[in-house]
C-alpha positions in Angstrom: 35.3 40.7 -45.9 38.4 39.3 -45.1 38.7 41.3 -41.6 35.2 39.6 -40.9 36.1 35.5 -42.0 39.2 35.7 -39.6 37.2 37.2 -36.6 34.8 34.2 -37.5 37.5 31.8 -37.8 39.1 33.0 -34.6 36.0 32.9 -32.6 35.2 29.0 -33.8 38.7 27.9 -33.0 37.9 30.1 -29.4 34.9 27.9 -29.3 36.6 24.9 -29.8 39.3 25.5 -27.6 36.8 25.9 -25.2 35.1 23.4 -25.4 38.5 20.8 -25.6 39.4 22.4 -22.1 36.0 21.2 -20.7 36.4 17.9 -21.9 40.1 17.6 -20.5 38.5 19.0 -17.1 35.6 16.3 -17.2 38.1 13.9 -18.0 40.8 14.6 -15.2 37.7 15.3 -12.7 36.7 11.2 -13.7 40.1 9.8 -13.5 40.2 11.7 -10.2 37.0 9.9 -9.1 37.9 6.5 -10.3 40.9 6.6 -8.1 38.4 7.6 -5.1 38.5 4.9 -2.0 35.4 4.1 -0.8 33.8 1.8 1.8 30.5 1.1 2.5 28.9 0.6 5.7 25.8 -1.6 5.9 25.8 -4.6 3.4 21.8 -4.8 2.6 20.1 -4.7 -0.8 21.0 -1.2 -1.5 24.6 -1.0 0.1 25.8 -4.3 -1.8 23.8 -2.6 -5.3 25.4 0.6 -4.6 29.2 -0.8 -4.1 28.6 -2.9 -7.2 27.9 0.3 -9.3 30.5 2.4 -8.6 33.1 -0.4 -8.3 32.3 -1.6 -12.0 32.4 1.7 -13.4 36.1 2.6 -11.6 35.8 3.6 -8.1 37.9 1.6 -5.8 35.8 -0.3 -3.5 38.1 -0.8 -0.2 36.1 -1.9 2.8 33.0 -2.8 4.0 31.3 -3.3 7.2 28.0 -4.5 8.9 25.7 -6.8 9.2 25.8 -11.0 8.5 26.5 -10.5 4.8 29.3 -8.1 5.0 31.9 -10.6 5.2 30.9 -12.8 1.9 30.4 -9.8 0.2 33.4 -8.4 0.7 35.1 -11.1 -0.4 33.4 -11.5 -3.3 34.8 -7.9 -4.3 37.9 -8.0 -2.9 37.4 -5.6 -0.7 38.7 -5.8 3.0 36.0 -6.4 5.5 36.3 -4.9 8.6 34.9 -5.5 12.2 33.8 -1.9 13.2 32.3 1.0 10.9 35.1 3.6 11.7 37.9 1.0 10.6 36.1 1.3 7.4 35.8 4.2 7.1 38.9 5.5 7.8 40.6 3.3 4.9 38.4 5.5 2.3 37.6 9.0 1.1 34.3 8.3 1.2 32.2 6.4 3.7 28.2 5.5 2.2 26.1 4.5 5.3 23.8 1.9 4.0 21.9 1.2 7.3 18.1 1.1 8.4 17.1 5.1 9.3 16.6 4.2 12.9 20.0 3.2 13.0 22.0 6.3 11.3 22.4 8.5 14.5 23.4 5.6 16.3 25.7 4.5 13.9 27.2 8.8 13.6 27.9 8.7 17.1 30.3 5.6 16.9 32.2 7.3 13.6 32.3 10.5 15.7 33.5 8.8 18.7 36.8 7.5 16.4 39.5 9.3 15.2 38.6 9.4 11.1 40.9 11.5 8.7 39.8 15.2 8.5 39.0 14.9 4.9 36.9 12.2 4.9 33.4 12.5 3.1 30.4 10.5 4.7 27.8 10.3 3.1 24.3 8.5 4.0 21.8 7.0 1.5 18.8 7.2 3.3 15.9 8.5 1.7 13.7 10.0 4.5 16.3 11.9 6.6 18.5 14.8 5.7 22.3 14.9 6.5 21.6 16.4 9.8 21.1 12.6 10.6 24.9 12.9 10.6 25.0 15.9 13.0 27.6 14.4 15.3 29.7 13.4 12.4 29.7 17.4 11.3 30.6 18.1 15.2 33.8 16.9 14.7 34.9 18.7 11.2 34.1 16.0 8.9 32.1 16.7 5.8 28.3 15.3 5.8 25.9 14.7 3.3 23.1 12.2 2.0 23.1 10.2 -1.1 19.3 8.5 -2.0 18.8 6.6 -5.1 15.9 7.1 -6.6 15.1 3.5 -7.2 14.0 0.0 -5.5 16.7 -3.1 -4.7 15.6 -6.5 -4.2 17.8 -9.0 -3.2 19.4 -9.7 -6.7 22.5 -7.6 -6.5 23.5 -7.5 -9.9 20.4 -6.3 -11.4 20.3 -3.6 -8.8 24.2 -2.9 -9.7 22.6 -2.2 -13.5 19.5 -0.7 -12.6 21.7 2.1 -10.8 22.8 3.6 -13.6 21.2 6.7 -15.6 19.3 7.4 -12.5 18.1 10.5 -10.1 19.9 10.8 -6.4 18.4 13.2 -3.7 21.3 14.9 -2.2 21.8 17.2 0.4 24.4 18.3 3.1 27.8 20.5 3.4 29.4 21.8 -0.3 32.2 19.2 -0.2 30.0 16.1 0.8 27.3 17.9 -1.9 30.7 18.3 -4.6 31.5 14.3 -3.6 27.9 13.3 -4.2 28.1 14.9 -7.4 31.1 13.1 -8.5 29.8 9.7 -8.0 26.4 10.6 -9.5 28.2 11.7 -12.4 30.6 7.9 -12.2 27.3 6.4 -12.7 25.8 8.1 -15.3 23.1 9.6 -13.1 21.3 13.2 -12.6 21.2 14.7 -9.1 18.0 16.4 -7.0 18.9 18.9 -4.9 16.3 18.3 -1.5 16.0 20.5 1.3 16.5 18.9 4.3 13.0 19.7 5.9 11.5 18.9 3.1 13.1 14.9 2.6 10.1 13.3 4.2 7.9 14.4 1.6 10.4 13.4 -1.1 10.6 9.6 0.2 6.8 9.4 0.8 6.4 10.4 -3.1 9.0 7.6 -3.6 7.3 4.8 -1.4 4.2 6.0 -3.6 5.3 5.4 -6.7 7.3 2.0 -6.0 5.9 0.8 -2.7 2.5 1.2 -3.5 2.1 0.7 -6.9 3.2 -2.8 -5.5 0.3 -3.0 -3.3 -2.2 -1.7 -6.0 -0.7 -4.4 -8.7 -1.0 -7.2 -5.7 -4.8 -5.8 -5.3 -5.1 -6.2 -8.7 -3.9 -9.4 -9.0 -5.7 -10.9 -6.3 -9.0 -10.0 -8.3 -8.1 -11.4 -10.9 -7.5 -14.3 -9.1 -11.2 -14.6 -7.8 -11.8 -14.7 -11.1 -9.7 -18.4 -11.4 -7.0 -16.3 -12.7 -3.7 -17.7 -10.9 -1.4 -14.4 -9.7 1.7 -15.2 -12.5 -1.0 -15.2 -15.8 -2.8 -12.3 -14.0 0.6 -10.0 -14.1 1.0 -11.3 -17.5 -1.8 -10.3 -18.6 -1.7 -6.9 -16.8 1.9 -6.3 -18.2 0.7 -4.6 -21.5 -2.0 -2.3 -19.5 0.6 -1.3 -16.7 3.4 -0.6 -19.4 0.8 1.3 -21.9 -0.1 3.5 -18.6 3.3 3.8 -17.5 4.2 5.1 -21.3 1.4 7.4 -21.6 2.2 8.8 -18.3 5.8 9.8 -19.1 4.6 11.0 -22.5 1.7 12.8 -21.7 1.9 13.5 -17.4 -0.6 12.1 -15.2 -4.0 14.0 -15.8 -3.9 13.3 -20.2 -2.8 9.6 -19.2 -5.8 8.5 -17.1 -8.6 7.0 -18.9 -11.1 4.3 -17.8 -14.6 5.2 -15.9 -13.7 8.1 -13.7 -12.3 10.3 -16.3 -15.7 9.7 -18.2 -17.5 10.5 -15.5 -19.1 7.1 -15.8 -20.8 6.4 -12.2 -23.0 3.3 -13.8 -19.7 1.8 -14.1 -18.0 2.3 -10.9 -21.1 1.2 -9.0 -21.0 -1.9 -10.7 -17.7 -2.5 -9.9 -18.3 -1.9 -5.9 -21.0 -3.4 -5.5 -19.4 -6.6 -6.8 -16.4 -5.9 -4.2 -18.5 -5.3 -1.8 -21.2 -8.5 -2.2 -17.7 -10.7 -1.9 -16.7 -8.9 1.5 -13.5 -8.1 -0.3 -10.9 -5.3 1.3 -9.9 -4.4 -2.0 -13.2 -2.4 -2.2 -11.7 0.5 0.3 -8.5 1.0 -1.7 -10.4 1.0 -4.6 -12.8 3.6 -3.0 -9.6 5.4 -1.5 -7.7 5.6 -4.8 -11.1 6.6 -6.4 -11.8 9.6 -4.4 -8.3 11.1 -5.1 -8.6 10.8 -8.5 -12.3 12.4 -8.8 -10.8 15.8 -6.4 -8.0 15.6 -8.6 -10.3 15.8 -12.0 -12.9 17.8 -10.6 -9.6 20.4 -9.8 -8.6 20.2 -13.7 -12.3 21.0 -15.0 -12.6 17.4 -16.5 -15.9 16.5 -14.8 -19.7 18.8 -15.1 -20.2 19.7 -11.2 -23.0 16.9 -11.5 -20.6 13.7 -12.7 -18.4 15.1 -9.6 -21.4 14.7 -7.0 -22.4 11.1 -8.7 -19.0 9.9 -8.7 -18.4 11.3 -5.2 -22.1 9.8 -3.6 -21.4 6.4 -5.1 -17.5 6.3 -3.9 -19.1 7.2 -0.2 -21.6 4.2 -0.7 -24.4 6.5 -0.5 -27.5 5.9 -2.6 -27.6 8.4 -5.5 
């Protein structure tokens, strides 16, 4: 019995030896990123949001460049702002490029063009292209990757400096711009998606879906309301509590056991009503709402949530055709 409590006790204290070396390995592998340089190119929404993040939670923010609010910004900071990209650049470890798409190959030829330190990371944080958008950069040795954060910016920097935290990051690229990405994912607290390259369009058009265009469907909404002498600031108030409670059942329940309303009853009556009202006002909301409608019957005629006949009826009256 005896023989048996010590082999017990040994393997705990194994355990917890263990365990105490991967907490001092987490810890060094922090201290070593909080001592990470970093510059950013590209001082927009997400560029200044991003720099915010990482400098309050202990990266060293060194430089920044481009674009009319690079300057103020970097002085705000205290970080040095530089005339050219690759003088940036090559003050960091890292460099984020936080410009327009249409400009990143652009914008990889002038860093390629410049003599950057060999161990430099750049990393992009573009959410429709791939690291090969940095294809000249990799011509020359330096490490590429891309660094998307799942989320929207507006122009209030601080709150997108907050709302950075705890969130997802698409990454791609070479496994020491991919180990980099990692590390500042981690600094913030976030969880990272590994995306395929040829697959990254896809990814952003799911992400313009889900922000972007719930925007327009909200603004749709809103402006209905508002031909009902509803002005647009009560109308999103009073569409908070709906647009949360869908939101909540979404994430508890996934998309199909969250939708309710006249569609998933299969209740034509209803949404014949509602176009022909759109449709006696001349109103253009009446094609999204036929657009959105007709995904949404496919999608629960595909789950076996409508009889074959609510799918025809739903389906006739969404094309405008008499039933």
């Amino acid at each position: 019995m005896c023989g048996q409590e010590g082999t017990i006790a040994l393997s705990e204290k194994s355990r917890s030896f263990g365990k105490s070396i991967k907490m001092l390995k987490k810890k060094e592998e922090r201290q070593a990123v909080e001592k990470m340089k970093f510059a950013i190119i590209g001082a927009g929404r997400a560029g200044r949001s991003l720099a915010r993040a990482l400098q309050a939670a202990g990266g060293e923010f060194v430089a920044v460049a481009g674009g009319t609010a690079a300057e103020p910004f970097a002085e705000k900071c205290g970080a040095a702002f530089c005339a050219t990209a690759a003088v940036a650049a090559a003050l960091a470890d890292v460099a984020l490029l936080a410009v327009p798409d249409r400009a990143m190959e652009t914008l990889a030829a002038e860093l390629a063009a410049a003599d950057l330190p060999p161990d430099l990371v750049v990393l992009h944080i573009c959410g429709s292209q791939s690291a090969a958008a940095l294809a000249a950069l990799r011509e020359k040795n330096i490490s590429i990757g891309s660094l998307h954060p799942l989320q929207s910016f507006t122009e209030d920097t601080e709150a997108g400096c907050r709302h950075l935290r705890n969130i997802y990051f698409a990454v791609d690229g070479d496994a020491p711009a991919v180990k980099m990405a990692r590390q500042l994912i981690d600094l913030l607290g976030g969880k990272m998606l590994i995306v395929p390259g040829e697959k990254r369009a896809i990814y952003h058009a799911a992400a313009c879906m889900a922000s972007n265009y719930l925007v327009a469907v909200l603004h749709a909404a809103a402006e209905l309301m508002e031909g009902c002498g509803i002005a647009e600031t009560e109308a999103l108030h009073a569409l908070q509590p709906i647009v949360e409670g869908t939101v909540r059942n979404i994430m508890e329940q996934g998309t199909t056991k969250a939708l309710t309303g006249p569609l998933m009853r299969g209740d034509s009556l209803t949404v014949e009503r509602h176009l022909a009202a759109l449709d006696d006002f001349a109103l253009p909301e009446a094609e999204l709402y036929r657009a959105i409608g007709r995904y949404t019957v496919a999608n629960l005629a595909k789950n076996s949530l409508l009889s074959e006949v609510q799918v025809k009826e739903l389906q006739l009256v969404l094309e405008n055709k008499a039933r």
